[in-house]
N, CA, C and O atoms as a GROMACS GRO file, in nm:
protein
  480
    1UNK      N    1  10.939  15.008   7.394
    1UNK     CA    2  11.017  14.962   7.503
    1UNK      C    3  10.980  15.023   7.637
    1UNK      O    4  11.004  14.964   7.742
    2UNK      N    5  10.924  15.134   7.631
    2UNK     CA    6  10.888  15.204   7.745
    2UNK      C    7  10.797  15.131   7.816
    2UNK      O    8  10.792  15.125   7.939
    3UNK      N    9  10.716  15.068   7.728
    3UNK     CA   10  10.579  14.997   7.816
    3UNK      C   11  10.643  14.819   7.850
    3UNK      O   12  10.583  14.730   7.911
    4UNK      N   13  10.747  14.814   7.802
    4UNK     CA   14  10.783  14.694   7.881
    4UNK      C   15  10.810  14.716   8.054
    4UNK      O   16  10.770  14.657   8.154
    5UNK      N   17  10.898  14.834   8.029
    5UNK     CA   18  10.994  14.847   8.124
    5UNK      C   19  10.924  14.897   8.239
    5UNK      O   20  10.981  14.898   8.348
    6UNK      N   21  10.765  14.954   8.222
    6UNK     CA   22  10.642  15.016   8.296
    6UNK      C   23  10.591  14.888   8.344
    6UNK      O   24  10.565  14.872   8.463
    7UNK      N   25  10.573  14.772   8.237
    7UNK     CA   26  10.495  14.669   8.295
    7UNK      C   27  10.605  14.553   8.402
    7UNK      O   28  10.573  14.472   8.490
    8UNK      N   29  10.698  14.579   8.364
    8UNK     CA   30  10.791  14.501   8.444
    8UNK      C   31  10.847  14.559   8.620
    8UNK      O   32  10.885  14.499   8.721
    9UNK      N   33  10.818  14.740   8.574
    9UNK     CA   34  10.832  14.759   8.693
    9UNK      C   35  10.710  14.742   8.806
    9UNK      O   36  10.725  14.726   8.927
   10UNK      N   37  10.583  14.751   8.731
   10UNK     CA   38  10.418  14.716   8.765
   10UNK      C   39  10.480  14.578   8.824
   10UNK      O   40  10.549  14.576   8.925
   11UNK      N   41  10.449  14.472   8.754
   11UNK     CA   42  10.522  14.354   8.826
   11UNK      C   43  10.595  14.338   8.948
   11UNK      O   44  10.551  14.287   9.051
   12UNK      N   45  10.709  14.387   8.931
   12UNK     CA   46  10.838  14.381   9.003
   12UNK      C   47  10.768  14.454   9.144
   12UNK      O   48  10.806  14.415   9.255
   13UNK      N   49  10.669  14.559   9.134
   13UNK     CA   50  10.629  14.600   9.247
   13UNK      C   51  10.529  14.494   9.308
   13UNK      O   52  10.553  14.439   9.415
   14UNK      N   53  10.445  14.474   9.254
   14UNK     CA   54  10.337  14.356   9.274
   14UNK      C   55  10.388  14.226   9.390
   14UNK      O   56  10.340  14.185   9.496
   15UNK      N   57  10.496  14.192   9.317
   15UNK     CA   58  10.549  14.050   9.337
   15UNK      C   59  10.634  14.114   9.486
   15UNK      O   60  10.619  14.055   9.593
   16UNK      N   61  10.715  14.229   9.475
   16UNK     CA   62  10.764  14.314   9.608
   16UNK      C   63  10.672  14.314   9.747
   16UNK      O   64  10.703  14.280   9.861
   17UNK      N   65  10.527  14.375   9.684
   17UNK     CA   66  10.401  14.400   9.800
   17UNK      C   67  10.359  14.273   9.829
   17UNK      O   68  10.297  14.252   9.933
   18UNK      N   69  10.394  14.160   9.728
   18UNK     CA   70  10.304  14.010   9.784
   18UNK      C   71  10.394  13.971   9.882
   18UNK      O   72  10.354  13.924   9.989
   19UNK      N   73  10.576  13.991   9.844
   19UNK     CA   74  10.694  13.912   9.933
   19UNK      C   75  10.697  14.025  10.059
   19UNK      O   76  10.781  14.007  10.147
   20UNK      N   77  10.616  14.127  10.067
   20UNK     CA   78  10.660  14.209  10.207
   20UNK      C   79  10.505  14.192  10.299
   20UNK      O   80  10.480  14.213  10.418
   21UNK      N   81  10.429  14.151  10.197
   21UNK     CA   82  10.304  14.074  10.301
   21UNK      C   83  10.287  13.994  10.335
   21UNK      O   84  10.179  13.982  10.394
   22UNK      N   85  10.383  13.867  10.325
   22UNK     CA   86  10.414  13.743  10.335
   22UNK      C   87  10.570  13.777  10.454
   22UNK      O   88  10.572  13.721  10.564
   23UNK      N   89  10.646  13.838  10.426
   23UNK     CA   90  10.750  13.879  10.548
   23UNK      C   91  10.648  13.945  10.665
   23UNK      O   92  10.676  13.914  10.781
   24UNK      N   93  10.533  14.031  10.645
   24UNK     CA   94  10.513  14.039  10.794
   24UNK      C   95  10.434  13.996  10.867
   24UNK      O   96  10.431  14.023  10.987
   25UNK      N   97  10.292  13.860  10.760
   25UNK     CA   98  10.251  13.747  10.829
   25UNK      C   99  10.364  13.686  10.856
   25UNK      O  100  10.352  13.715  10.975
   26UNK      N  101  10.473  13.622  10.854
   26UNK     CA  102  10.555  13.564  10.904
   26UNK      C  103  10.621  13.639  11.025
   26UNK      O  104  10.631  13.562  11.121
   27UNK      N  105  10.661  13.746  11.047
   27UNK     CA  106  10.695  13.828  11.119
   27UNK      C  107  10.605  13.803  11.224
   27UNK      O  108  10.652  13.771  11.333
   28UNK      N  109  10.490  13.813  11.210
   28UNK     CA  110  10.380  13.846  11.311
   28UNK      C  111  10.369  13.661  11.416
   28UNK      O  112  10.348  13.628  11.532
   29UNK      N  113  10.403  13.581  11.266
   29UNK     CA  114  10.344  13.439  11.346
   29UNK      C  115  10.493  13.442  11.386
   29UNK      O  116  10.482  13.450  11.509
   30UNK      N  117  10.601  13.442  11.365
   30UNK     CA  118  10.714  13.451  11.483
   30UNK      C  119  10.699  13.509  11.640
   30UNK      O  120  10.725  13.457  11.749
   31UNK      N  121  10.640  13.656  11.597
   31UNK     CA  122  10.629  13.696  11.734
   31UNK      C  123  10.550  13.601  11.813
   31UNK      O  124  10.582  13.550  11.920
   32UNK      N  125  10.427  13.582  11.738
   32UNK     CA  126  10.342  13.494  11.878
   32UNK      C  127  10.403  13.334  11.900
   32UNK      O  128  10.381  13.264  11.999
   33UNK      N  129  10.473  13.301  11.796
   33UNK     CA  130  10.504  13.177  11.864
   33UNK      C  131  10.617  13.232  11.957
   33UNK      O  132  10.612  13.157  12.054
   34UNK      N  133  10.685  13.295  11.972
   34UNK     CA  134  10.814  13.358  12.086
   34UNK      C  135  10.730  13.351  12.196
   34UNK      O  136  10.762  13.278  12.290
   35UNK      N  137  10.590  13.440  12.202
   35UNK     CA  138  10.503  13.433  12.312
   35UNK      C  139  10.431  13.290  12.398
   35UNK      O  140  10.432  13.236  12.509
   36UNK      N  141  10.378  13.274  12.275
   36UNK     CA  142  10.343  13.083  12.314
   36UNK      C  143  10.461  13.003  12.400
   36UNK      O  144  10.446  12.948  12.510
   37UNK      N  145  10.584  13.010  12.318
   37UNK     CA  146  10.663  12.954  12.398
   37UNK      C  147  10.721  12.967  12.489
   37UNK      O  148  10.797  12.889  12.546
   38UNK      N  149  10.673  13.137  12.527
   38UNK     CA  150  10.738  13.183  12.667
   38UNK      C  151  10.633  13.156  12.768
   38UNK      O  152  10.658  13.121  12.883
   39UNK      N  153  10.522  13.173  12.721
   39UNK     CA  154  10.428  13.105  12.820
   39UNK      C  155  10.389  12.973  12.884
   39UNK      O  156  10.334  12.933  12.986
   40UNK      N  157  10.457  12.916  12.749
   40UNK     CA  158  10.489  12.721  12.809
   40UNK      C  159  10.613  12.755  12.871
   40UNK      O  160  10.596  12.826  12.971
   41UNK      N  161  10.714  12.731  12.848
   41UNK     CA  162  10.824  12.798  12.988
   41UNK      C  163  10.839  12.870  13.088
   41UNK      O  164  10.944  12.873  13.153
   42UNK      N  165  10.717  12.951  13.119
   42UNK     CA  166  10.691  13.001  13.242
   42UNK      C  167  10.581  12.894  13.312
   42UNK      O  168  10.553  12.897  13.432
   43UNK      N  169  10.540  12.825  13.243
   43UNK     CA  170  10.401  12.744  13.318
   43UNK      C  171  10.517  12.627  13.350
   43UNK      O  172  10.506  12.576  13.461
   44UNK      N  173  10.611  12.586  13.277
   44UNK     CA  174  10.690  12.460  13.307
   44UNK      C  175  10.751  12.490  13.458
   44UNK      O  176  10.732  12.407  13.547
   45UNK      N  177  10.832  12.624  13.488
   45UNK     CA  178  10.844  12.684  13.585
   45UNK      C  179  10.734  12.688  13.699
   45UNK      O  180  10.763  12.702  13.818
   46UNK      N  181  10.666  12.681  13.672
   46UNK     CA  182  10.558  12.683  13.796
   46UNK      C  183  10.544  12.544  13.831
   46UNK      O  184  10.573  12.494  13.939
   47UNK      N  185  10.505  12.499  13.751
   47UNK     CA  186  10.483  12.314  13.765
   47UNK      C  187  10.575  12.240  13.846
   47UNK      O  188  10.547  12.147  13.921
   48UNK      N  189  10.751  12.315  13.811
   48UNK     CA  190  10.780  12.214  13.830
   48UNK      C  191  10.855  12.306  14.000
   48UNK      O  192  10.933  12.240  14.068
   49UNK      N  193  10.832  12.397  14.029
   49UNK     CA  194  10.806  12.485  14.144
   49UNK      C  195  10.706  12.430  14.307
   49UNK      O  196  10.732  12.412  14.426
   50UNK      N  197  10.555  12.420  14.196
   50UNK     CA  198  10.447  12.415  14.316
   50UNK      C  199  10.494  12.308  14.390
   50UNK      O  200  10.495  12.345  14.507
   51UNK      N  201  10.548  12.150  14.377
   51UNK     CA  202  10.497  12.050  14.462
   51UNK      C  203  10.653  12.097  14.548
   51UNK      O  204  10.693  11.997  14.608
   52UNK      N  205  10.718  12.179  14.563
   52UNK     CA  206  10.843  12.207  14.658
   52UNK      C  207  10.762  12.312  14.719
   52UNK      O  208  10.766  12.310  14.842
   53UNK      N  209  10.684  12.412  14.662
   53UNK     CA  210  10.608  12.514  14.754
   53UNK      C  211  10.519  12.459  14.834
   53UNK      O  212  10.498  12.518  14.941
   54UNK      N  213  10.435  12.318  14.801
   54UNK     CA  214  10.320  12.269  14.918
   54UNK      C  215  10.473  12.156  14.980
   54UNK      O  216  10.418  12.134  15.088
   55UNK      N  217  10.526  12.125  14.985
   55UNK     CA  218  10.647  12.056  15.053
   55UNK      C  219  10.638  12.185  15.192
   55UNK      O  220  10.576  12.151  15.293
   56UNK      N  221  10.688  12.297  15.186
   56UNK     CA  222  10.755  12.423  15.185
   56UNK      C  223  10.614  12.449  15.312
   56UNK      O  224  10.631  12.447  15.434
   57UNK      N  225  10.494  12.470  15.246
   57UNK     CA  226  10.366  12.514  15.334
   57UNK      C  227  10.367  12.384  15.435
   57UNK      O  228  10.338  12.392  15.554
   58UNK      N  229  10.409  12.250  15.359
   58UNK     CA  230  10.357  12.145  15.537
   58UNK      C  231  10.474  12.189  15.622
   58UNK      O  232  10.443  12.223  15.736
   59UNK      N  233  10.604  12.198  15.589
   59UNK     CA  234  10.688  12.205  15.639
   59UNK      C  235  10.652  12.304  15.766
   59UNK      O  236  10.646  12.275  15.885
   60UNK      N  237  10.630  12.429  15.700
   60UNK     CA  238  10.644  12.566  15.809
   60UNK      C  239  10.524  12.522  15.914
   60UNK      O  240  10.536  12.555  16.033
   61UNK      N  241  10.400  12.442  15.866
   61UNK     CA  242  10.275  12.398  15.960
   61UNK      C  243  10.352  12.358  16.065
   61UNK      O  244  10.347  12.421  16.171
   62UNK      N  245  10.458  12.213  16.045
   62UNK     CA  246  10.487  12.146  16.102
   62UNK      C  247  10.581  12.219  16.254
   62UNK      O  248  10.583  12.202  16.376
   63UNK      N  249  10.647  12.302  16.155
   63UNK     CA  250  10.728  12.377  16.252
   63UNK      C  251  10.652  12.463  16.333
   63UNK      O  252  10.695  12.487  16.446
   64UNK      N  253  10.549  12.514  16.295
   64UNK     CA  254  10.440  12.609  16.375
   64UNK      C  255  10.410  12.545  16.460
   64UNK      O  256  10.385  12.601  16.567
   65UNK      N  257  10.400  12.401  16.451
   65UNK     CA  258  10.283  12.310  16.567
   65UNK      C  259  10.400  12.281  16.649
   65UNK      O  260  10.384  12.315  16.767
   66UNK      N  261  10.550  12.212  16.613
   66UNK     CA  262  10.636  12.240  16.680
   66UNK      C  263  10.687  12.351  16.800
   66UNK      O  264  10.709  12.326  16.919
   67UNK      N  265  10.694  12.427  16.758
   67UNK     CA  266  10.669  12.563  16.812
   67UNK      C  267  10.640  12.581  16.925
   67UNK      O  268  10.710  12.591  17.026
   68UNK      N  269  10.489  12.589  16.902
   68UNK     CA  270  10.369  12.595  17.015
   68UNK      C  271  10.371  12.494  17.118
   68UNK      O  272  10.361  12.520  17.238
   69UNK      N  273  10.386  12.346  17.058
   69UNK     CA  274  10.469  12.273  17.170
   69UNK      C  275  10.598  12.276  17.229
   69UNK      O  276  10.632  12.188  17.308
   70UNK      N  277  10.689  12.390  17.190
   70UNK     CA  278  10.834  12.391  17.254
   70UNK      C  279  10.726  12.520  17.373
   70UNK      O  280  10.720  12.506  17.495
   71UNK      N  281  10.678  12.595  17.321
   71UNK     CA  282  10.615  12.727  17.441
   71UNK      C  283  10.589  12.658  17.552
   71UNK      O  284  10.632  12.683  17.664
   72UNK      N  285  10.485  12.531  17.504
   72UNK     CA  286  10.403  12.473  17.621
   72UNK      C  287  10.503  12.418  17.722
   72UNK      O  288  10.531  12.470  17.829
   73UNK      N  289  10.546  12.321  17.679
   73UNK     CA  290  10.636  12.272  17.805
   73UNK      C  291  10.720  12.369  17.824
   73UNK      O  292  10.704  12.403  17.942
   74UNK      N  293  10.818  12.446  17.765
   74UNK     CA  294  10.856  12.544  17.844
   74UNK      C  295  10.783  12.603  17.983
   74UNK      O  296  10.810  12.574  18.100
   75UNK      N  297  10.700  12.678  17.939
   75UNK     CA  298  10.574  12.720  17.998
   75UNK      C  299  10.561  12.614  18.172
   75UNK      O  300  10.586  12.648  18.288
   76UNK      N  301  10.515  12.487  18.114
   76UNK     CA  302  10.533  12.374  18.191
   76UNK      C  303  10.634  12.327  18.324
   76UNK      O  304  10.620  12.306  18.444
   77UNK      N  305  10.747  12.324  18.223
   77UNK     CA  306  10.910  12.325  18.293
   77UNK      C  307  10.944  12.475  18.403
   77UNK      O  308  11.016  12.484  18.503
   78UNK      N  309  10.878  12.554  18.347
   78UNK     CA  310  10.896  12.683  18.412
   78UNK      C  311  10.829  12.668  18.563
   78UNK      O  312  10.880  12.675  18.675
   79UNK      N  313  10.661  12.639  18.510
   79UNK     CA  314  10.615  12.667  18.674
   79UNK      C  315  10.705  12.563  18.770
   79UNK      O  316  10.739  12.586  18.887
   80UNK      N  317  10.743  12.416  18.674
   80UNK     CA  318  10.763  12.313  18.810
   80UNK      C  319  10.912  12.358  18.846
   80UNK      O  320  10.969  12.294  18.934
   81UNK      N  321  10.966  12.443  18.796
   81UNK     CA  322  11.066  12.444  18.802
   81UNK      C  323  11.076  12.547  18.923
   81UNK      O  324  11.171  12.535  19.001
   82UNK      N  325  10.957  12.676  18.948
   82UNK     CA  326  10.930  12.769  19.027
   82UNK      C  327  10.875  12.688  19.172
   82UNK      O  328  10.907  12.719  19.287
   83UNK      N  329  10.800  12.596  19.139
   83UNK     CA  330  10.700  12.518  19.248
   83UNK      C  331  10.845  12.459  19.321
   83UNK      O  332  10.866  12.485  19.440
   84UNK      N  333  10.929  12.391  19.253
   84UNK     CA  334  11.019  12.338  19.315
   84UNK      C  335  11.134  12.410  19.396
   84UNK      O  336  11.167  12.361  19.504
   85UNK      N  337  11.191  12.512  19.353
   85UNK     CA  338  11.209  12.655  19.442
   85UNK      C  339  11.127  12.699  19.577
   85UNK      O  340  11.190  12.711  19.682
   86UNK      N  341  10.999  12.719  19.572
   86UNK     CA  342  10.938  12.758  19.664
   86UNK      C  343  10.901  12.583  19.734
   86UNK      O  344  10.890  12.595  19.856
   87UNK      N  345  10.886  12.473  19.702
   87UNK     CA  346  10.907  12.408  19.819
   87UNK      C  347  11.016  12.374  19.882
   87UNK      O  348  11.014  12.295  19.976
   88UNK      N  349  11.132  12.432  19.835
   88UNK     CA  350  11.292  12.439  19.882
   88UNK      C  351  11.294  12.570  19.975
   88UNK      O  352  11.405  12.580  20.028
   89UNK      N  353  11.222  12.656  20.005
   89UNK     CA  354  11.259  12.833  20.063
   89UNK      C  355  11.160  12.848  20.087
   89UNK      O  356  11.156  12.899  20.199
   90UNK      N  357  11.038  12.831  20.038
   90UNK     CA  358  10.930  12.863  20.131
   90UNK      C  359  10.852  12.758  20.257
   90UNK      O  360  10.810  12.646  20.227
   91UNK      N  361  10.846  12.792  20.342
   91UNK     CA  362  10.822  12.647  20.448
   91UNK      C  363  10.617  12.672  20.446
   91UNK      O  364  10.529  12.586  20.447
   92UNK      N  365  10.605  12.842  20.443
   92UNK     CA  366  10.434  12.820  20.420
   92UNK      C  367  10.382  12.741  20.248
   92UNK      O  368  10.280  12.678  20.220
   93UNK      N  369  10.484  12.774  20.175
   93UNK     CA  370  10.380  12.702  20.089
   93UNK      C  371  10.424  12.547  20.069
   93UNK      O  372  10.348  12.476  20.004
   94UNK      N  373  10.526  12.501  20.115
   94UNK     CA  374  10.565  12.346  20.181
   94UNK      C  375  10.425  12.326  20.240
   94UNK      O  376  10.343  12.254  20.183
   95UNK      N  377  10.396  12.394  20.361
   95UNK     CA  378  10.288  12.317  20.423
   95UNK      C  379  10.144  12.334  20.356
   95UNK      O  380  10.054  12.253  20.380
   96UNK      N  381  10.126  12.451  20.263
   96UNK     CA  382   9.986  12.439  20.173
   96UNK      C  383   9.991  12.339  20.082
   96UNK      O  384   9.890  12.277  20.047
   97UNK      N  385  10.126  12.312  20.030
   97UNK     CA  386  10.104  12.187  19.907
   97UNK      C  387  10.101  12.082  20.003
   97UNK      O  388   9.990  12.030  19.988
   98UNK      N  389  10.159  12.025  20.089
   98UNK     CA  390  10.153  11.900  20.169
   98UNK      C  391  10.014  11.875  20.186
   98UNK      O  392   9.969  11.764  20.158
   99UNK      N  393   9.932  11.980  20.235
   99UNK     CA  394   9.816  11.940  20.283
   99UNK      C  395   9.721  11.934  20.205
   99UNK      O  396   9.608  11.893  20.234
  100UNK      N  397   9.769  11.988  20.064
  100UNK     CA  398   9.667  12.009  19.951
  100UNK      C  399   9.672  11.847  19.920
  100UNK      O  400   9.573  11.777  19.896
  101UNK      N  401   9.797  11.808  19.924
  101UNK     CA  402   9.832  11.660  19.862
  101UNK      C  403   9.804  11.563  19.918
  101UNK      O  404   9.748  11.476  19.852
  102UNK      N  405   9.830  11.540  20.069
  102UNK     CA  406   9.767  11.440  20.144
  102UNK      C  407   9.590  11.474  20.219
  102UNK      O  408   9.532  11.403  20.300
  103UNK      N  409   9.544  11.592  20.163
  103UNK     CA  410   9.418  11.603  20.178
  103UNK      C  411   9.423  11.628  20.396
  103UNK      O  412   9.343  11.598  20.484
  104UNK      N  413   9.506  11.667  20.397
  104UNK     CA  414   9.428  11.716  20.545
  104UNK      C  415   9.418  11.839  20.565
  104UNK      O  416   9.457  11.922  20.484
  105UNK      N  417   9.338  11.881  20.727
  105UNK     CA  418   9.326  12.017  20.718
  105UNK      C  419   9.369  12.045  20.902
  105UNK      O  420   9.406  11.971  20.994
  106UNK      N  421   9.344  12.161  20.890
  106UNK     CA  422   9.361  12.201  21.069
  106UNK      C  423   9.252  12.185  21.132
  106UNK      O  424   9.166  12.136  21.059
  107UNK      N  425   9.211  12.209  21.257
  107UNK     CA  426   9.110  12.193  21.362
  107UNK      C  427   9.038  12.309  21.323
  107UNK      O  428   9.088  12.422  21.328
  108UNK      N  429   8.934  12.286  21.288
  108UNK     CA  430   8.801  12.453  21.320
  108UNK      C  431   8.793  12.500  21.143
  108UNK      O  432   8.712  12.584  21.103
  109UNK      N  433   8.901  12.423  21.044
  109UNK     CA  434   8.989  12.485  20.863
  109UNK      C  435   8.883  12.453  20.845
  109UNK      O  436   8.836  12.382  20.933
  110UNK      N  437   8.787  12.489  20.716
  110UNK     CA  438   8.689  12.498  20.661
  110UNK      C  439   8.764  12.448  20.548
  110UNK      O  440   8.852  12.524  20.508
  111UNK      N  441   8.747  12.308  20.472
  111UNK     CA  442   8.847  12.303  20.283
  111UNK      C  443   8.737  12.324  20.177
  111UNK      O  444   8.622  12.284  20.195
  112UNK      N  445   8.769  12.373  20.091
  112UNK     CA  446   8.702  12.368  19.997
  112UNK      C  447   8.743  12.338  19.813
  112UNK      O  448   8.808  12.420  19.748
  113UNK      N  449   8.694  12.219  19.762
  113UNK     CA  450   8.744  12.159  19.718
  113UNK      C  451   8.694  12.172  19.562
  113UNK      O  452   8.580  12.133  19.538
  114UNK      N  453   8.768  12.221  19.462
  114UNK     CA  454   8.663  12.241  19.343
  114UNK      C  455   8.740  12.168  19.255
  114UNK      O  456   8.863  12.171  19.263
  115UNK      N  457   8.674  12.094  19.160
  115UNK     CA  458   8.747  11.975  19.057
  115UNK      C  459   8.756  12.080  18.938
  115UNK      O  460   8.671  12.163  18.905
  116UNK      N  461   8.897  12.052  18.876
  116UNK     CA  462   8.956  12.104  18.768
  116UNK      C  463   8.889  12.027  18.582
  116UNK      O  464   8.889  11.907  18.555
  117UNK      N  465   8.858  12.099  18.522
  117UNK     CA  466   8.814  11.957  18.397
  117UNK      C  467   8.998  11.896  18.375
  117UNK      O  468   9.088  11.942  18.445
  118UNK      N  469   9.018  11.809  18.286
  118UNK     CA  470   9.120  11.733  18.248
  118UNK      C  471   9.154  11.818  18.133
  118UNK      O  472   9.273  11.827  18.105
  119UNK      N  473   9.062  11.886  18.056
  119UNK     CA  474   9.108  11.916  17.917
  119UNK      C  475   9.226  12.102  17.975
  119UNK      O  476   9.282  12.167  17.887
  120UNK      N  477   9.232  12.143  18.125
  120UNK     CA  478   9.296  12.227  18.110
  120UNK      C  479   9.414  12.208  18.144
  120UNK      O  480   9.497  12.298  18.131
   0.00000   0.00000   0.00000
């Protein structure tokens, strides 16, 4: 009886080491599918992210170019807004723009006349 109870525990271990090498290939393919699928749910996250982030990049362009055109005419509005002051209070530069504008000059005035390009 002894050698039953030797061969049964031989067994009983056998069949133990096959079911605990089979629990931790399974173990193991759990973990990586947890991984796999966290990596498809982080990529789903991105996907469904990017086309609001390039939305997001024209947007801020748009507002940049915006921008730069609120400076300009500012910029713009400012001088005419200064020019129009000084031809209200100043009477010498009244008479330099008048004459700049209707092109005349004084007796003996030397003008000298240099063309601006368009693109400034």
């Amino acid at each position: 009886m002894a050698k039953i109870s030797t061969t049964r525990v031989r067994s009983r271990r056998h069949a133990d080491s096959r079911m605990f090498v089979r629990t931790q290939s399974l173990r193991k393919l759990n973990v990586v599918s947890f991984y796999v699928l966290l990596i498809f749910a982080c990529l789903g996250v991105i996907a469904t992210c990017l086309p609001e982030f390039r939305s997001l990049q024209s947007s801020e362009a748009e507002l940049a170019d915006v921008i730069e055109d609120e400076i300009a005419i500012n910029s713009r509005v400012d001088q005419q807004l200064r020019e129009y002051r000084a031809l209200e209070q100043d009477p010498y530069f009244l008479e330099v723009y008048g004459r700049d504008r209707l092109d005349l000059y004084k007796e003996g005035e030397r003008v000298f006349r240099f063309s601006r390009e368009q693109n400034l």
